[in-house]
N, C-alpha and C positions, 0 to 999 in steps of 0.2 A: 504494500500500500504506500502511496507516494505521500510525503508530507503536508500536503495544501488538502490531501481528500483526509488522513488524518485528522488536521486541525479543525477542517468542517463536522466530521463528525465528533470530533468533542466537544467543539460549539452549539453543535444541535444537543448531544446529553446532557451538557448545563443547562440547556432548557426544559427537560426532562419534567422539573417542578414549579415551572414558571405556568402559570396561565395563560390560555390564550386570549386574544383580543378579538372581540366581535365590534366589529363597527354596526352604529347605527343604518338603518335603509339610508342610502343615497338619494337625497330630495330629486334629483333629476334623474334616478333611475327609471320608472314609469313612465315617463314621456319618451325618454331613450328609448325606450324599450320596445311602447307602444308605436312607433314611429319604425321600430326593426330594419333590416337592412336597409330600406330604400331611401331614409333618411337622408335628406341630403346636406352637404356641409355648412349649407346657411342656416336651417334646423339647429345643428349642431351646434352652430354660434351663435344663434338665438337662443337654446336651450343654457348654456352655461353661463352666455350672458346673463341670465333670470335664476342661474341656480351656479353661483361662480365656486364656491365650495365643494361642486360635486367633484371628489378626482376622478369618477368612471369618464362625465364626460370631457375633461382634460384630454384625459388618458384616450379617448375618442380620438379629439382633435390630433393627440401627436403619433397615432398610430396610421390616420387616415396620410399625416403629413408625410411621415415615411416611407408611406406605400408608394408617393410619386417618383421616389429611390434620383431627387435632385439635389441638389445643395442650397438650394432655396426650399423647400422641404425638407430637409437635416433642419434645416437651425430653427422653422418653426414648429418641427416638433422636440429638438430640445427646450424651446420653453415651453411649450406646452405642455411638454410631461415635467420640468421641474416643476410649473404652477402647481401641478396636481399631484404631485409629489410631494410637495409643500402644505399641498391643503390635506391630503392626506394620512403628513402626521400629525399638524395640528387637530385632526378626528382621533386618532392612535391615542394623544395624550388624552384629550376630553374623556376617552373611552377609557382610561389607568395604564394605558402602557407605560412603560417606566426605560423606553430605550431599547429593550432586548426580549424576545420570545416569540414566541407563534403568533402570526397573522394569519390563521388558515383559509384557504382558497375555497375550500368547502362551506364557508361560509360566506353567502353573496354579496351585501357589501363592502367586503374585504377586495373585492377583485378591482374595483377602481383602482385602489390603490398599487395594489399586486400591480397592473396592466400600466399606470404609469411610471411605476420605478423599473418595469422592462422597459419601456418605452425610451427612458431616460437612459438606461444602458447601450440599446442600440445605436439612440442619436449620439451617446456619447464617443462609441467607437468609430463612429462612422466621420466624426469631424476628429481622430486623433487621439481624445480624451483617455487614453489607455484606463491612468488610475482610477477614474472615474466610471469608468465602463465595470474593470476588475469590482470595485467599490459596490457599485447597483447588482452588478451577478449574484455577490456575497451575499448582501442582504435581504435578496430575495430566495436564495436559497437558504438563511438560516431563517427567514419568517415562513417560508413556506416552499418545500422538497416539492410538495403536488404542484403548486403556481409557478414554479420554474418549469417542469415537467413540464406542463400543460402550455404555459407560455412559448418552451422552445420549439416543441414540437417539431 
């Protein structure tokens, strides 16, 4: 076993008696939702406009951003997932997180956030940002093995 998967899994058995964090419903999950793929990106920006906390629909926006695979796309989905990256651990705390433990994926409005801290990793590699890239992998693999999974796909 190579040292970096070591140190991950000792990271995750410290967390072993940590509780996990349930975030509250995402106010602009239901609209998101209700609106389903076809949504279009002005939706989108009218929906977080009205619901600027929500990180799902950040995590929206800089996932859609990345899909145009431009470098004017890179950088507005870098901010768009830090936003929501931002707004989502300002929910982490509100909720008792205390810095470190399960964010589990299985639990739905946890994934906004889970989706923009991948989000944020992507864009971070993709303009350069190595530490930062390394940084968001970590942290979405010690809040959640399944959201990393699931995210890399």
């Amino acid at each position: 076993m190579d040292l970096v998967t070591e140190a991950h899994r000792n990271l995750l058995a410290g967390n072993a008696g940590t509780p996990q964090t349930r975030l509250p419903a995402d106010p602009a999950a239901s609209e998101l939702g209700a609106a389903g793929a076809q949504v279009i990106d002005a939706q989108v920006m009218d929906i977080v406009g009205r619901h600027p906390a929500s990180s799902l629909g950040w995590a929206l926006l800089a996932e859609r951003a990345l899909a145009e695979n431009t470098a004017e796309g890179t950088i507005r989905a870098y901010a768009f997932a830090r936003t929501g990256y931002h707004r989502g651990l300002d929910a982490l705390r509100r909720s008792g997180w205390r810095g470190s433990g399960p964010v589990p994926w299985e639990h739905e409005p946890n994934r906004g956030f889970l989706r923009a801290l991948w989000a944020l990793s992507v864009a971070a590699g993709r303009i350069g940002e190595t530490d930062e890239q390394d940084r968001c992998v970590q942290f979405l693999r010690d809040s959640s093995e399944t959201g990393y999974t699931e995210l890399v796909g």
